[in-house]
C-alpha positions as CSV (number, residue, x, y, z in Angstrom):
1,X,-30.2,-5.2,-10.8
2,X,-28.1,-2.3,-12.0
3,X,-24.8,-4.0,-12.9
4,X,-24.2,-2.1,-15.6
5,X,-23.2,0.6,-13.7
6,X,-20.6,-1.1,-11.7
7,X,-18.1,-0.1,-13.9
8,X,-16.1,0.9,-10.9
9,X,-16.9,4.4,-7.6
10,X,-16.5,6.2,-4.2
11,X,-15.6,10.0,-4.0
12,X,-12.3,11.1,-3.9
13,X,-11.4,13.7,-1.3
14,X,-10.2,17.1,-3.2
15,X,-9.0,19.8,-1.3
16,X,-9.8,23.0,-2.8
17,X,-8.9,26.0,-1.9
18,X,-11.3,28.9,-1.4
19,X,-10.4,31.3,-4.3
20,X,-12.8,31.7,-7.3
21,X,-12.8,28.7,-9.7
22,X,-11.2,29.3,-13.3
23,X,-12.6,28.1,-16.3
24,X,-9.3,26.1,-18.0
25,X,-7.3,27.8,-20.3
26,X,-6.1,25.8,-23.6
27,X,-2.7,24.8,-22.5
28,X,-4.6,23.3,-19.3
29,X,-7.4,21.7,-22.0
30,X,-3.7,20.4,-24.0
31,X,-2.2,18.9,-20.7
32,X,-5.7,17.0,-19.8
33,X,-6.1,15.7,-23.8
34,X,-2.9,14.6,-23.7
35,X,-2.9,12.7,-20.4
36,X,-6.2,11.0,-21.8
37,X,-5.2,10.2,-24.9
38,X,-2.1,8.4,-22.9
39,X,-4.0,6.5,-21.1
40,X,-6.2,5.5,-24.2
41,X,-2.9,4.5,-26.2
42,X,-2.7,1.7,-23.7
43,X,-4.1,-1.8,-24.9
44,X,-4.9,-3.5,-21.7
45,X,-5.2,-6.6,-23.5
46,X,-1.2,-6.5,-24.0
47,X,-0.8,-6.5,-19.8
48,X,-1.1,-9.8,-17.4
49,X,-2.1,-8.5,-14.0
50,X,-4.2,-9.9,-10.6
51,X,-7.6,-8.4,-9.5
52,X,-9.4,-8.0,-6.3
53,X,-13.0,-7.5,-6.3
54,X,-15.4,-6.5,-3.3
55,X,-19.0,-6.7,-4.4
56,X,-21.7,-6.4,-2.3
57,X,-25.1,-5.9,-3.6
58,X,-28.4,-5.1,-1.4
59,X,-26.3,-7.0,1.2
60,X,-24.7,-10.1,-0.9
61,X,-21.0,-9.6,-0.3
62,X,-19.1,-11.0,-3.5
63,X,-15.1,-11.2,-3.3
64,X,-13.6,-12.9,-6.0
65,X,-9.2,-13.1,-6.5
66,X,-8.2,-13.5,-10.3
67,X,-5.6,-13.2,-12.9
68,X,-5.4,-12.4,-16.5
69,X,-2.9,-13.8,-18.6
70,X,-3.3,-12.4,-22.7
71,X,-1.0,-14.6,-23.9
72,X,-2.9,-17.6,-22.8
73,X,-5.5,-19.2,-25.3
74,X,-9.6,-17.7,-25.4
75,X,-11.6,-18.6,-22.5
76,X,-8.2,-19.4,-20.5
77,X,-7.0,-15.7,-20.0
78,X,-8.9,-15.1,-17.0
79,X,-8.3,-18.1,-13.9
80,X,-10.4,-17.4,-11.2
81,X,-7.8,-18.1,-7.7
82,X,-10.4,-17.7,-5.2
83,X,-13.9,-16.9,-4.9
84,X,-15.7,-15.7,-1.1
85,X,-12.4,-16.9,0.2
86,X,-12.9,-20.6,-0.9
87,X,-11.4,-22.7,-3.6
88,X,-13.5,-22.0,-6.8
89,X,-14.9,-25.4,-8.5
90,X,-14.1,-26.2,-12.3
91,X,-17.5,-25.1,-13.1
92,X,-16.8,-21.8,-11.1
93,X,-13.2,-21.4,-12.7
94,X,-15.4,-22.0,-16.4
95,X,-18.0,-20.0,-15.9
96,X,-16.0,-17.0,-14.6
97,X,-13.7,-17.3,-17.5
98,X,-16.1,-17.0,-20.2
99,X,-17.8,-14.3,-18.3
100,X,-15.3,-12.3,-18.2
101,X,-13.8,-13.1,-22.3
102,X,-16.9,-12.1,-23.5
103,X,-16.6,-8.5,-20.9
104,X,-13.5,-8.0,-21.8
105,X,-11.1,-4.9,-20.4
106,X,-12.2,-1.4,-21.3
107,X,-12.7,1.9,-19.8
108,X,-14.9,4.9,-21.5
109,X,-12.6,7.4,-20.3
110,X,-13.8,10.2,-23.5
111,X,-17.1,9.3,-21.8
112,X,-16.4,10.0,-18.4
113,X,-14.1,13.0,-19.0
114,X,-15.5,16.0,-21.4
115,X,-12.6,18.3,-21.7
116,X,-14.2,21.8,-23.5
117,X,-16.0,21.8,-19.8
118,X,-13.2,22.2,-17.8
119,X,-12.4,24.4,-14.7
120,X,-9.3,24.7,-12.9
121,X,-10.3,23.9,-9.1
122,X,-6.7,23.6,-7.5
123,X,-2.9,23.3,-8.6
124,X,-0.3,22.7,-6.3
125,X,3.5,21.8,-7.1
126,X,2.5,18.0,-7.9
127,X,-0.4,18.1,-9.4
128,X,-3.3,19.6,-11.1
129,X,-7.4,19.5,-10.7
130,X,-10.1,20.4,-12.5
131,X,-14.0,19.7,-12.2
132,X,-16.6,19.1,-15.2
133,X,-19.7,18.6,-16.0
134,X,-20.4,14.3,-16.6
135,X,-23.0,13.2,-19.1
136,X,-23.0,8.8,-18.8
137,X,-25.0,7.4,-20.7
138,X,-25.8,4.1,-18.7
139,X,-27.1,6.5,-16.9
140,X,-29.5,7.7,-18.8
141,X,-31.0,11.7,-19.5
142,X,-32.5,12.5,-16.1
143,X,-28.4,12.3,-15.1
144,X,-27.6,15.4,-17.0
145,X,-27.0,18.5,-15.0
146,X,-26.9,16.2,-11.6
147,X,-23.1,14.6,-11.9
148,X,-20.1,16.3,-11.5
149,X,-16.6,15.0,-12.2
150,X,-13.2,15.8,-11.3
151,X,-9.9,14.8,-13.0
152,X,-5.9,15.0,-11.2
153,X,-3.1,15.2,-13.6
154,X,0.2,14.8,-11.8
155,X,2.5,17.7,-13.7
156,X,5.5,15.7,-12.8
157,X,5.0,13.3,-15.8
158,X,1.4,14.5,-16.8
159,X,0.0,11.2,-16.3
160,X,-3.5,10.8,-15.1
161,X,-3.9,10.4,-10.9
162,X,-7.2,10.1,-10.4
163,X,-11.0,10.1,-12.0
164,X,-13.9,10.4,-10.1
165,X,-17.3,11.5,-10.6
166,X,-20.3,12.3,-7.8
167,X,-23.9,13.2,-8.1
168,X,-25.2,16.6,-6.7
169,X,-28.9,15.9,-7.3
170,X,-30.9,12.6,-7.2
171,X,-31.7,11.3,-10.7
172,X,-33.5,8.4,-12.5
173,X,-31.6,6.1,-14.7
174,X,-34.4,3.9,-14.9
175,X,-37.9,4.0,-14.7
176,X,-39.0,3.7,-10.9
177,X,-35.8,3.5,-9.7
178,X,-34.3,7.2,-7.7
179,X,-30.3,7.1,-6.9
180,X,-29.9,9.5,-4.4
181,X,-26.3,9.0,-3.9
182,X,-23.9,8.2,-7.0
183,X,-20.3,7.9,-6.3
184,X,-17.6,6.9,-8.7
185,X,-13.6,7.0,-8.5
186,X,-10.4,5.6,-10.7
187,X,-6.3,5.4,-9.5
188,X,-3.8,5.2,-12.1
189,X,-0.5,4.1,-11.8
190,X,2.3,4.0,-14.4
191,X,4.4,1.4,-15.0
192,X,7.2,0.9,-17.3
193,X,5.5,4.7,-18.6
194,X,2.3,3.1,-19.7
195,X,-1.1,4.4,-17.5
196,X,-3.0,1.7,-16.3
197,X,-5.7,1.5,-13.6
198,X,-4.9,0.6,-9.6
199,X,-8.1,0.9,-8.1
200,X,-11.9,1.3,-9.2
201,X,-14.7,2.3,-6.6
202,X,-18.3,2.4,-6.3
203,X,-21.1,3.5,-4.1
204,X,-25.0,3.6,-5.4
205,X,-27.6,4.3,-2.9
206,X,-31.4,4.9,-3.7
207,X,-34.7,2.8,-4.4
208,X,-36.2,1.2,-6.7
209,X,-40.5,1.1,-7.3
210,X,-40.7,3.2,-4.0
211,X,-39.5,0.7,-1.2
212,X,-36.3,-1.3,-2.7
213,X,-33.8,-0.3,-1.2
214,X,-30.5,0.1,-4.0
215,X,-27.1,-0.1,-2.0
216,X,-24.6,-1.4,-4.1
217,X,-20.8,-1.0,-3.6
218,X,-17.6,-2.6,-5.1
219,X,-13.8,-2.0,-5.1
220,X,-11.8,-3.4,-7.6
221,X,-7.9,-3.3,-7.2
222,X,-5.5,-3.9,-10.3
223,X,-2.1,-5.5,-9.3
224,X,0.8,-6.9,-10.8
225,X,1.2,-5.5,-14.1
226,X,3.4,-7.4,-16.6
227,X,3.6,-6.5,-20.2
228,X,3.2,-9.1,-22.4
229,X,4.0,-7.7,-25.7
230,X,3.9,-11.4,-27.3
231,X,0.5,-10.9,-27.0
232,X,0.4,-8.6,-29.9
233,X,0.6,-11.5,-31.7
234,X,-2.4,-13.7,-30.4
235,X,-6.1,-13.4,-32.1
């Protein structure tokens, strides 16, 4: 029912310490721009690379293993390897590749991180925190003011570690429907210096016209990364 918000969630623990928080100063609003726009400078569509997905809506447990190979013709980059644990049937492996040609690979991540918001929650030697204000979209007006986000920046190689995003209020995104709990988290890992995402989770809890219950979760993990740069050259 509300698919297009499984984008990927779960909170991330943050330990904070118990000082004031800062509002960032502009080198800090320089280091998180610049691990974004990092992350954004990588075409995912240039990587082949295995997924695991855990899906389980109002009960209905999906699991589906996969791989994506770019350099492989339209509607046979993605082969679906198993699905629930079974051998997928050609119609399975067809559908699920033209599903997921026409979704394609991309993450919002101007969208989910607003940088001119930013406070500094904690630094340590490794790494760096700060906290935000998230406006979504997909998740319509009644969100704003009700979802807060935090973003890690490992100062190492001032790559992005970690996205996540939680709700502090109930909100509507919908019309009858009343998410009570919203949480949302993204790993990156780097390989060969290029950021790419490790793991997506998700957790959605509310109802919908009064007594539907709304549970849906997922966990989506991103393995095997090859570059492929002959795929620069595909259509």
């Amino acid at each position: 029912m509300f698919q297009q918000f499984r984008c990927i969630a779960i909170i991330c623990s943050l330990i904070v310490f118990t000082k004031p928080a800062m509002s960032a100063s502009s080198e800090h609003i320089q280091l998180v721009e610049s691990a974004l726009e990092r992350f954004s400078q990588t075409n995912k569509q240039h990587w082949s690379y295995t997924i695991h997905s855990i899906e389980i809506e109002e009960g209905d447990k999906t699991e589906i293993q996969a791989k994506h190979q770019p350099n492989n013709n339209p509607y046979q980059r993605w082969q679906l390897l198993q699905l629930n644990g079974q051998q997928p049937s050609p119609k399975q492996i067809k559908e699920f590749a033209q599903k997921r040609e026409n979704k394609g690979f991309s993450i919002s991540i101007r969208e989910l991180v607003r940088t001119h918001t930013l406070t500094l929650v904690q630094e340590t030697s490794d790494s760096i925190t700060f906290s935000y204000p998230v406006e979504l979209a997909d998740l319509g007006k009644d969100a704003i003011g009700k979802l807060t986000g935090h973003i890690k920046i490992d100062k190492s190689n001032q790559h992005i570690k970690q996205v996540s995003v939680h709700n502090t209020a109930s909100f509507s995104p919908v019309a009858l429907a009343d998410i009570s709990d919203f949480n949302l988290s993204m790993q990156f890992i780097t390989v060969n210096d290029a950021v790419l995402v490790h793991q997506t989770k998700m957790d959605m809890r509310g109802t919908f016209s009064f007594f539907i219950d709304i549970e849906e979760t997922s966990t989506v993990t991103f393995d095997n990364y090859q570059y492929q740069p002959q795929s620069l050259n595909r259509k």
